[in-house]
Each structure stands twice: as structure tokens, then as C-alpha cells.
C-alpha positions in Angstrom: 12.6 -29.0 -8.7 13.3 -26.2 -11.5 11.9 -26.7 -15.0 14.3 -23.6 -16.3 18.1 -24.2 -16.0 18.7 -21.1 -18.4 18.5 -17.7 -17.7 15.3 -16.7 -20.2 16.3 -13.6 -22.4 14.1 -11.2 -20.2 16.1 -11.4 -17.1 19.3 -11.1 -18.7 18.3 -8.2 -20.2 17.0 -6.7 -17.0 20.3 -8.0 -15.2 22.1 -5.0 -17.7 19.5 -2.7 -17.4 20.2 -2.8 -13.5 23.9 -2.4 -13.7 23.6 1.2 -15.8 23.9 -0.5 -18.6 28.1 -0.5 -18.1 28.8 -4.2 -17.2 31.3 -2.1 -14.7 31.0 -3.5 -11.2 30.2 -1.3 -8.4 31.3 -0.4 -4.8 28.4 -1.1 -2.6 29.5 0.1 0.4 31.2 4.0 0.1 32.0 6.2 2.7 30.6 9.8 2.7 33.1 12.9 2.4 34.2 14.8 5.9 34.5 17.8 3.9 31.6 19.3 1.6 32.3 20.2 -2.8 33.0 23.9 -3.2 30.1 24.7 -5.8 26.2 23.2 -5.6 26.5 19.8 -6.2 23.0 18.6 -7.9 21.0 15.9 -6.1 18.1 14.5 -8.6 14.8 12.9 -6.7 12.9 11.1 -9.0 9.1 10.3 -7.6 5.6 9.8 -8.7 3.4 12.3 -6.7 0.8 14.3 -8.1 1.2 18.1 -7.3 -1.6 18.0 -4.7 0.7 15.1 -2.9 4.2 16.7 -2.8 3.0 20.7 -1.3 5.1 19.4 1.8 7.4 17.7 0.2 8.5 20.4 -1.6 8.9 23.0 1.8 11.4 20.2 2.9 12.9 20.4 -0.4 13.2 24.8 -0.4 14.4 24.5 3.4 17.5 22.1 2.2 18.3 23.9 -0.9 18.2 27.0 1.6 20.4 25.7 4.6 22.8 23.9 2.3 23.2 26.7 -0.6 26.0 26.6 -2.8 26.5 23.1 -1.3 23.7 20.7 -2.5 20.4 21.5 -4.2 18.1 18.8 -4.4 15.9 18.6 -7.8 12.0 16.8 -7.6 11.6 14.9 -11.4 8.7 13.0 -11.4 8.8 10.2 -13.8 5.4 8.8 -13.6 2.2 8.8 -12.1 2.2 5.5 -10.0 4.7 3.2 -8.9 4.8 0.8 -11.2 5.3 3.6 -14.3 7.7 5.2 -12.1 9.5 1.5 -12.0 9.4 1.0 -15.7 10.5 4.5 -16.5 13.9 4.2 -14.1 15.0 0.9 -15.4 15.1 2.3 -19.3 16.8 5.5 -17.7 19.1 3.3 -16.2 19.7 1.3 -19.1 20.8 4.4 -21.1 23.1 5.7 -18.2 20.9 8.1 -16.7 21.3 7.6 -12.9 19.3 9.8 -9.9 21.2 10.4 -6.6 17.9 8.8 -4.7 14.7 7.9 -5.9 11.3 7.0 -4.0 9.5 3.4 -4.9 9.0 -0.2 -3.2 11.1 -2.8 -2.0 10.6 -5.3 -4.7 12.1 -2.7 -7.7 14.5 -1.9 -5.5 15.6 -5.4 -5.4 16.0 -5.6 -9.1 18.0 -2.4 -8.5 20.3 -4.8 -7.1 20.6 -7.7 -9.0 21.9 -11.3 -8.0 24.9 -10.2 -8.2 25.5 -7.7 -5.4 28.9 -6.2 -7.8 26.3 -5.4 -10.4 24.0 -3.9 -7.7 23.3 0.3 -9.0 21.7 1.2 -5.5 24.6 1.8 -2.2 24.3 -0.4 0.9 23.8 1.9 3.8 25.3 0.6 6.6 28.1 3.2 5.9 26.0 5.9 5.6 24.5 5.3 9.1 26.9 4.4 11.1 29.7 7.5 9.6 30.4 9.6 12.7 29.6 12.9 11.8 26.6 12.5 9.5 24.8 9.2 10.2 22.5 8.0 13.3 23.1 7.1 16.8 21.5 3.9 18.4 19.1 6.4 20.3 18.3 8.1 16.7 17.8 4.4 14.7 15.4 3.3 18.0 13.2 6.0 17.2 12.4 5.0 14.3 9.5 2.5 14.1 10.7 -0.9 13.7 8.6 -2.4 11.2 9.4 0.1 8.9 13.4 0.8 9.5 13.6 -2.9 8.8 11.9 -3.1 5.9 15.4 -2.1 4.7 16.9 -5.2 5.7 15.3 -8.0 4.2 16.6 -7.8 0.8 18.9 -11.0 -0.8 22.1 -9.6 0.0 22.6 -8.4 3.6 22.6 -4.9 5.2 20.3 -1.4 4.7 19.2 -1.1 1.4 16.6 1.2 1.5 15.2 3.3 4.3 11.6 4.4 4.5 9.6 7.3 3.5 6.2 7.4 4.6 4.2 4.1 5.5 0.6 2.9 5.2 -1.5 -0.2 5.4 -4.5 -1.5 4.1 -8.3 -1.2 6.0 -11.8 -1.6 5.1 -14.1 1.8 3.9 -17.8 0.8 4.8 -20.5 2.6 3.8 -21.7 3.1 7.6 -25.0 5.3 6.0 -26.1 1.7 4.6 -25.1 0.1 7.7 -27.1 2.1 10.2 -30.4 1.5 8.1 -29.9 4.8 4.9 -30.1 1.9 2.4 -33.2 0.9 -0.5 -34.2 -2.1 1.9 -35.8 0.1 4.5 -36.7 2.3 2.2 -38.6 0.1 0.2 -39.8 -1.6 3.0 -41.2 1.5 5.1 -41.9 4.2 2.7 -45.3 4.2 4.2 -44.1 5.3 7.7 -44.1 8.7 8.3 -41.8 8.8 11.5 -39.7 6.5 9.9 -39.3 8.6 6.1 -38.8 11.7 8.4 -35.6 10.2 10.0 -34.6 8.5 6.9 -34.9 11.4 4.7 -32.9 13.7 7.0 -29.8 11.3 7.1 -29.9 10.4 3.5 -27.3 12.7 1.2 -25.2 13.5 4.1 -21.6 12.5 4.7 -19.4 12.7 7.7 -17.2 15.4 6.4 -17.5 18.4 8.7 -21.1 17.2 10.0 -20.6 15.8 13.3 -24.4 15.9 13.7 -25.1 13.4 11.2 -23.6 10.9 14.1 -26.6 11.2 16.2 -29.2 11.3 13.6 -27.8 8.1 12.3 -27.6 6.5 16.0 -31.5 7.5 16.1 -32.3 6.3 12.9 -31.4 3.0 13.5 -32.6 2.8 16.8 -35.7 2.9 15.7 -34.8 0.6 12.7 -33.6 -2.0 15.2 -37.1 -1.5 16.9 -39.4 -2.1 14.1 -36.7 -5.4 12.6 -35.5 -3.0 9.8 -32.3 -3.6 8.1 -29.3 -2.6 9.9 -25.9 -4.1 9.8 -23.0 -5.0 12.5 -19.1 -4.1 11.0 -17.4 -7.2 10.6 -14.2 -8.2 12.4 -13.6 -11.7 10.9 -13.1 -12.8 7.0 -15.7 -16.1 7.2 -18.2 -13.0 9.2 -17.5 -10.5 6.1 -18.7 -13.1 3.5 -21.8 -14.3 5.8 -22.3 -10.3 5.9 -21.9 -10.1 2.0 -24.5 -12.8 1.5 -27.0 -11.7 4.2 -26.8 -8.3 2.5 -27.7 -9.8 -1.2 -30.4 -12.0 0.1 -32.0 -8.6 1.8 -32.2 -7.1 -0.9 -33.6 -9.8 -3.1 -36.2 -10.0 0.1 -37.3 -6.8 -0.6 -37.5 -7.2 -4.5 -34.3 -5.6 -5.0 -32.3 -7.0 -8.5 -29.8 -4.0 -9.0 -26.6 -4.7 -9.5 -24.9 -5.1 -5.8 -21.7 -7.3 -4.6 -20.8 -6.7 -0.9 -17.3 -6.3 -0.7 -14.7 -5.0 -2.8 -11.1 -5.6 -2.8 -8.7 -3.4 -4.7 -5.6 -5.5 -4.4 -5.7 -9.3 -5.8 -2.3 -9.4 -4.8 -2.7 -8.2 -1.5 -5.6 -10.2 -0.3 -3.7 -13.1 -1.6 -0.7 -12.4 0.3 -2.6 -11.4 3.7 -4.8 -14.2 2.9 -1.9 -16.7 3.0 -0.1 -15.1 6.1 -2.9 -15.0 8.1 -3.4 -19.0 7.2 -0.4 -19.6 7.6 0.3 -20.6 4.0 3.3 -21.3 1.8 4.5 -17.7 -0.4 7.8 -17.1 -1.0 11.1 -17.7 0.9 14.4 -15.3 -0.6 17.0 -17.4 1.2 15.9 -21.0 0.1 17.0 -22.7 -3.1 13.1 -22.6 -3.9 11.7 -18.9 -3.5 8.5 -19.6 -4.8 6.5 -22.0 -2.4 2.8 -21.4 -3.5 2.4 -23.9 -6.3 0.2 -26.3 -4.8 -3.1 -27.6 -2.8 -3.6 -25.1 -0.1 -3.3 -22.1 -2.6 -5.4 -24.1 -4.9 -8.1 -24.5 -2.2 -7.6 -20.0 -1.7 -8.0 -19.4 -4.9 -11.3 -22.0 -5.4 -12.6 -19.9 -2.2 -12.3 -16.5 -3.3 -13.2 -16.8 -7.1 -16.2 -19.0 -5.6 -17.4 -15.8 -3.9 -17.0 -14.2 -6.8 -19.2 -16.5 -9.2 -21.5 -16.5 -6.4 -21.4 -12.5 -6.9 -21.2 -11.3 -3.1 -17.3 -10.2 -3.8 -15.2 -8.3 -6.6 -11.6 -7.4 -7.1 -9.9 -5.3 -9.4 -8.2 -8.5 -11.7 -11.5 -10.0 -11.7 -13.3 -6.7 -13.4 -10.4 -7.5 -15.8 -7.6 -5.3 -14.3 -8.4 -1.8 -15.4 -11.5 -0.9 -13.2 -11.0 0.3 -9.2 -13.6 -1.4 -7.1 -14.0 2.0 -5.1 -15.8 3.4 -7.7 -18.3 0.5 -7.2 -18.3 2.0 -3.8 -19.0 5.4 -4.8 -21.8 4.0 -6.8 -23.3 2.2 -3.8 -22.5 -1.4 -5.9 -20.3 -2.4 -3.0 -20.9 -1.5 0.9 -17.5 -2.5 2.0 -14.2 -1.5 0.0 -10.7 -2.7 1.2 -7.7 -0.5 -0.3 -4.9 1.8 0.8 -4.9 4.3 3.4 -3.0 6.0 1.4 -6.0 6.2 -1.4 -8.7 7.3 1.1 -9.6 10.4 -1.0 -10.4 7.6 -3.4 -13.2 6.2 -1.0 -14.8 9.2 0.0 -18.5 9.8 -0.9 -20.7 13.0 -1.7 -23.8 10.4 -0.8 -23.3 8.6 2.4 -21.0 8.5 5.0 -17.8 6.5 5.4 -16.1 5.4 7.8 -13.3 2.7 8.3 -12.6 -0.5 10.4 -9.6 -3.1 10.4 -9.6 -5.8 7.2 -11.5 -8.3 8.9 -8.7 -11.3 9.0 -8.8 -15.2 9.2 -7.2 -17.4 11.6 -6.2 -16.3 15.3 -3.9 -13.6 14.7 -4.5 -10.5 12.2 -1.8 -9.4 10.0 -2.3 -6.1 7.7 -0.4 -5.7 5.0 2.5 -2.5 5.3 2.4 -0.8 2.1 4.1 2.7 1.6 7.2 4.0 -0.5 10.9 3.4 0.9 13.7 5.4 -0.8 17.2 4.0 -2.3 20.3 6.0 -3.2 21.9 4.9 -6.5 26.2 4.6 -7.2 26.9 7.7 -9.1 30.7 7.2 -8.1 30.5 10.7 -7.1 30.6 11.0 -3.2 29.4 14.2 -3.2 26.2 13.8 -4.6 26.1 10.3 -2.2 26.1 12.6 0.7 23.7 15.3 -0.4 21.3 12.8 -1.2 21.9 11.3 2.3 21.5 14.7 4.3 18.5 15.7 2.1 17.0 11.9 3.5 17.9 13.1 7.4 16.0 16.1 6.5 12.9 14.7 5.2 13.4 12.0 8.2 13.2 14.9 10.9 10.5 13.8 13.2 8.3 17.1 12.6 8.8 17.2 8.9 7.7 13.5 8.4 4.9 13.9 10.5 3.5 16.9 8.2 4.8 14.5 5.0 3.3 11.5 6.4 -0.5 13.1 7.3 -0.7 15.2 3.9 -0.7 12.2 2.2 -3.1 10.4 4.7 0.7 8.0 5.3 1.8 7.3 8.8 5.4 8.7 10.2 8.1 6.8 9.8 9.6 7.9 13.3 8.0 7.7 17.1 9.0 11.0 17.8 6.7 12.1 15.1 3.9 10.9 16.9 4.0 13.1 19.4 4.4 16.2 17.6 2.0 19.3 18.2 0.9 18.8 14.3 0.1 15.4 14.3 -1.8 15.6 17.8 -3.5 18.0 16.2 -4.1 15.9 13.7 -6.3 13.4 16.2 -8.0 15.8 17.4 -10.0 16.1 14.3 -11.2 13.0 14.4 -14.7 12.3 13.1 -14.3 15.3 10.8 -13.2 13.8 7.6 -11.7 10.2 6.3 -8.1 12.3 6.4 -8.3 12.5 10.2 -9.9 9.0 11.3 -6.8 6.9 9.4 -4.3 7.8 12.3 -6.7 6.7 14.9 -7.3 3.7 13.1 -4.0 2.7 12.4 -2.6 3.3 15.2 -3.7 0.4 16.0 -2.6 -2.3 13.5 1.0 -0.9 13.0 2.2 -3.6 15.8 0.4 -6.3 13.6 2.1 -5.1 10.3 3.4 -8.0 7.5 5.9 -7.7 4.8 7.0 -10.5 2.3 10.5 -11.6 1.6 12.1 -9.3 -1.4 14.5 -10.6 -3.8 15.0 -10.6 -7.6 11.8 -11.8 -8.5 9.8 -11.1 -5.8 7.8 -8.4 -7.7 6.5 -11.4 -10.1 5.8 -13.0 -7.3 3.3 -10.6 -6.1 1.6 -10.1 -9.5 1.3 -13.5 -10.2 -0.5 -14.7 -7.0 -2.8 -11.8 -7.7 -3.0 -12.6 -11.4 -4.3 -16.2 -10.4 -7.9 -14.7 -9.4 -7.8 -13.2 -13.5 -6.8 -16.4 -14.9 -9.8 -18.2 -13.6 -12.3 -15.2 -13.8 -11.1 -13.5 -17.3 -9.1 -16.3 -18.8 -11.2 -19.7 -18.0 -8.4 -21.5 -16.5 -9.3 -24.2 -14.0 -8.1 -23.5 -10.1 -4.9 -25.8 -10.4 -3.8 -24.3 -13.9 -4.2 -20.5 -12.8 -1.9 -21.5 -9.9 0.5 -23.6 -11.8 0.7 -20.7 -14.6 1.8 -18.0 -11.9 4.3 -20.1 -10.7 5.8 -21.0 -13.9 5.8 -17.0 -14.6 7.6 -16.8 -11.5 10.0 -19.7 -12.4 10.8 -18.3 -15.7 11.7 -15.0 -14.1 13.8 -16.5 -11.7 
């Protein structure tokens, strides 16, 4: 049942910052022009990519302003440096009537975009757009893209394309693979005595797998010999329950050996991700957009999640981010050798890499029977300007950056998948694979090439972005705020409630 019957002053305040701040209702679903406007019609992107992120970006960018001159010139404004600034910054433009033609983001601000009410909605419905004969995409054209990520643009509360996607990643687990193979304080403690043994050690010790395919074999060698003599060597996990046996067995090494430095395990950089895997792959209660309840994780099961993973905390084998209080990454743990496995973004790899030890990357190890990895990646919507014009510059710009060959050299700059099959089989992105085992950059195509079929989203409606911080937030209420288990849970819920 509800505790709130009244809409809280936040959300109706967001409600007009959604609508361009006009209370005017809008025309979801336009038709584009046949003909094109007789001067350059501006088309404003807003985004959040650093310089070194948008070099590609920005060739797709000259070649439209080029083949569309004195037609439509498409202009990059970046409004912030991550998402969620980029989020905050495009709601307080909206709210003072400042609209883009398209912007780049995530399917939860999108759906606050929207609103409840789908007459108040500032973004277009885009079943027009793809479906017009001269300028949107055949059945062949929409099959080619992949399907996880075309209909990530369906799942909003109202129905219909909302949003169609950019560039997509996932989530997989960096491990320190010197550490693994046997470069780690254990054996080195342990045999600093042995000459054959400090020989091999010292020679794999500093390197990293950038651009040193040698290091491979001296590593295999290494712990061969480790393996022989019962050093400490270490098997990747595939499993969650395997990971946290793995964490422990790791700690209690170490304090075999003497060892007391600081040291953890694992590292996860997203609360709200491994809560939100976590619960898929367990087959637990989240959210549901279409029910008269959207928010279904307020009770035992999440409870008993939530005791689990803050008790692998306390017991200090595992870190997040919320539970170093919000502000700290725990890749740099990583870097610093704290951790020996990091879960994050393939789309932060350059985040993980290490001038120390080498790096390599496996699946998130998963519970239950089936793995699910979490798709992650920006989308882009196109906002009601009630200029049709600018509607269908900003749509033909999209189709450009869309083009199979063009997203595949978007996509790998930014260590992102394609959004299209095609792209896949482009001479640049083969390319691409063929440099595997030459840098971090090159392995995350291999890798997930792989989980792309096993790829989860979560239902997206107004309020579905609480939703996500608040089930992460529940790991900081009991590690930084003292709650108890059942209160950190019952206080994300009621944030969700109140928003709602």
C-alpha cells in the first residue's frame, strides 16, 4: 500500500522542469519534412565526453556539417563531465526554455524527460521518424541492429521508441593476473631465499601486458614452478559464492605469511549495479513500471542481500564505492594493489589499467544458474522544438552516427561496443581483434562478445533513476550511516515512494 497520496513538492517541480517550463502540451508523435529549410538549420548535441573521448565523434560531426552544408550543421555543447551532471544541467536548461535538438544520456533521465503525462513529455516518440518513407529504416535496416540495445528504446512508461542507442557497454571483472600467476608479497616473502625462484619473479615483476606479449610466457613459467614448490597462485573465478571463498583464501594467505597491509579482495565500483545484477540473477523482486507498485524491493529477500554483502564488507574481503563513503573509486584500490579483483565499466578500462602488473579481464562472476551482466552505455533522445526542421536534422545526423562503419570506430575509441551487427564485421573493428593481448582496449571486444546475448536492463519509468540510487544507497546506510539491514532497505524504499 502507498504511504504518500500527495505529490511531494520535488516531483511537481520536476514535472515543470520536464515540460520546458511552458505548461504547453506537446505533440509526441511529428512527422519529418519531405522537403529540406533553405538556409543551415542548427542542430545543438549536448553530451558529456572529455576531448580525448569525442576525436571520432567529432569526424562524424565535420562529414555531416560537410554533406548537408547550408542545410543542417550539427553543434557538440558539452554540459558536463559525467552523466549524472550532464542530467542535472539539462533539466535547469529545460526549465528556463533552453531546448537541444538531441542530447546523449541514460534511459532513466530520459524517462523524466517524459513525464507521467505523455502531453507534457519534452522528448518525440520515434515511431514516426523510423518508419517515414524516405528518411527512416527498413525492417532489414532495424534487424541489424542488435536487439538488446534497439529495444532499450522501448521499455519506457508510455509505449513506442523513445530513445535509440549510441554506443553500448557492460560491466566485467579487471584482475590483477600478475598476482594471480604467483607476482604477489606471498611468494615473495615466502621464497626470497630461492635463487631460481627470485630470478623468475624479479623478471615478471613491473611489467604489464601493454605491448609485451612476452610477459605471457614468463608468467606461465613463473607459476609453473610456483605450482611445483605449493607457492601461491590463484584460479579466476567464475561463480559469486567462488569470488568471496577467493577473497577470503587470499586474506588468510597473506596473514599466513605475516602479511597485515591493508588488502580487501574485490572491489566493486557500482552499489547500484551489483544490487541490481545481484537481484536478477536471484531472481529477486526490483521494480515493475507497469504495476500499480513500481517498487517491489522492500522486504526479506533484499534484507537477507543486503546482510550478505555489507557482511563481506565488515568482514573486510569486499569494498564498494558507497561503502568508502561515495566519493572514492575502488580502481584506484586496484592500482594500489589493495584489491586484486575490480568490477566496473568497460567503458572505464583506462581507469583499471596498471604501470605495475598486468591486467586482464574475465566475466562478473554471477550467482544462480544463469548469468546476467548488466548493459550500461548512453542512448540518445530528440527533444520537441516545434520546429520540424531541426527534428529532422537531428534525425539524419543520428543515421549518420548509426552507419555501421562509423559506429564501429565510435564504439572501439571509447572501448564501447557497436550498436549495429554490420559493424562487427567491419575491416576496423576486425582489426580491432586482432590486437588482442596487446592492451586492455583490445581484449574488451573479445570479452564481450560474449556476454552481449546474456545482457539485463531494468524497467524505466518516472522514478526509476531513484530507484537505482536507492538500492545502491542501502549498502551506505548500513556502512556510513549505522542503520540496521531492515531500516537501510525500508529508507530506500520510502525515498523511492516519496518520489513517486
Amino acid at each position: 500500500m502507498k504511504m504518500k497520496k500527495l505529490l511531494p513538492l520535488s516531483f511537481i517541480s520536476l514535472l515543470a522542469l520536464v515540460s520546458c517550463g511552458s505548461g504547453t502540451s506537446h505533440v509526441v508523435d511529428q512527422d519529418l519534412p519531405e522537403d529540406d529549410p533553405t538556409s543551415a538549420q542548427e542542430v545543438v548535441f549536448w553530451h558529456c565526453l572529455g576531448h580525448a573521448k569525442t576525436t571520432n565523434l567529432e569526424k562524424i560531426v565535420n562529414a555531416f556539417n560537410t554533406e548537408y552544408a547550408g542545410k543542417y550543421h550539427v553543434t557538440l555543447t558539452k554540459l558536463g563531465g559525467d552523466y549524472d551532471t550532464l542530467h542535472d544541467a539539462l533539466k535547469t536548461k529545460l526549465a528556463s526554455g533552453e531546448i537541444p535538438a538531441l542530447s546523449m544520456g541514460y534511459p532513466d533521465s530520459f524517462s523524466e524527460y517524459m513525464t507521467n503525462d505523455i502531453t507534457q513529455s519534452s522528448l518525440l516518440r520515434l515511431d514516426n521518424f523510423l518508419k517515414d518513407k524516405n528518411y527512416g529504416y527498413s525492417e532489414t535496416e532495424i534487424a541489424d541492429f542488435v536487439p538488446g540495445y534497439y529495444n532499450e528504446g522501448n521499455q519506457y512508461q508510455f509505449d513506442g521508441v523513445w530513445s535509440m542507442p549510441m554506443y553500448k557497454s557492460t560491466e566485467v571483472m579487471y584482475y590483477n593476473q600478475s598476482y594471480f600467476m604467483g607476482v604477489n608479497k606471498l611468494n615473495a616473502k615466502k621464497f626470497k631465499d630461492d635463487v631460481t625462484f627470485m630470478a623468475m619473479y624479479n623478471n615478471c615483476a613491473g611489467r604489464t601486458s601493454e605491448n609485451d606479449p612476452e610477459l605471457q610466457d614468463d608468467l606461465a613459467e613463473l607459476k609453473e614452478w610456483l605450482v611445483a614448490h605449493d607457492g601461491y597462485t590463484y584460479e579466476v573465478p567464475t561463480k559469486w559464492n567462488d569470488m568471496v571463498t577467493l577473497a577470503r583464501k587470499m586474506k588468510a594467505d597473506r596473514a599466513t605469511e605475516g602479511i597485515t597491509d591493508e588488502f580487501y579482495g574485490i572491489g566493486y565500483d557500482s552499489d547500484a549495479n551489483m544490487m541490481i545484477s545481484q537481484m536478477k540473477q536471484r531472481g529477486l523482486a526490483y521494480t515493475d513500471s507497469k504495476g500499480s507498485e513500481h517498487f517491489l524491493f522492500n522486504n526479506a529477500q533484499t534484507d537477507k542481500l543486503v546482510e550478505e554483502i555489507t557482511g563481506y564488507i565488515k568482514e573486510g574481503i569486499f569494498i564498494t564505492k558507497n561503502s568508502l563513503g561515495g566519493t572514492k573509486y575502488t580502481n584506484t584500490y586496484f592500482g594500489d594493489e589493495k584489491i586484486a579483483m575490480s568490477i566496473g565499466s568497460t567503458g572505464g578500462s583506462s581507469y583499471q589499467i596498471s604501470g605495475n602488473f598486468s591486467v586482464k579481464l574475465a566475466p562478473v562472476p554471477y550467482s544462480g544458474d544463469t548469468p546476467y551482466y548488466i548493459q550500461q552505455g548512453p542512448s540518445i533522445c530528440f527533444f520537441d522544438n516545434e520546429n520540424p526542421y531541426m527534428h529532422k536534422g537531428a534525425w539524419l545526423f543520428y543515421k549518420k552516427l548509426a552507419e555501421p562503419q562509423n559506429n564501429a570506430d565510435l564504439a572501439l575509441e571509447n572501448s564501447y561496443d557497436p550498436i549495429r551487427i554490420s559493424s562487427y564485421e567491419t575491416a576496423s573493428y576486425k582489426a580491432w581483434l586482432a590486437n588482442e593481448g596487446k592492451g586492455l582496449k583490445y581484449d574488451i571486444p573479445s570479452i564481450t562478445a560474449r556476454l552481449k546475448n546474456n545482457y539485463m536492463t531494468s524497467a524505466v519509468f518516472v522514478g526509476s533513476g531513484t530507484a537505482r540510487t536507492e538500492i545502491g544507497n542501502t549498502i551506505k546506510y548500513v556502512m556510513r550511516s549505522g542503520y540496521s539491514v531492515r531500516d537501510s532497505v525500508q529508507a530506500a524504499w520510502q525515498a523511492c515512494d516519496d518520489a513517486d
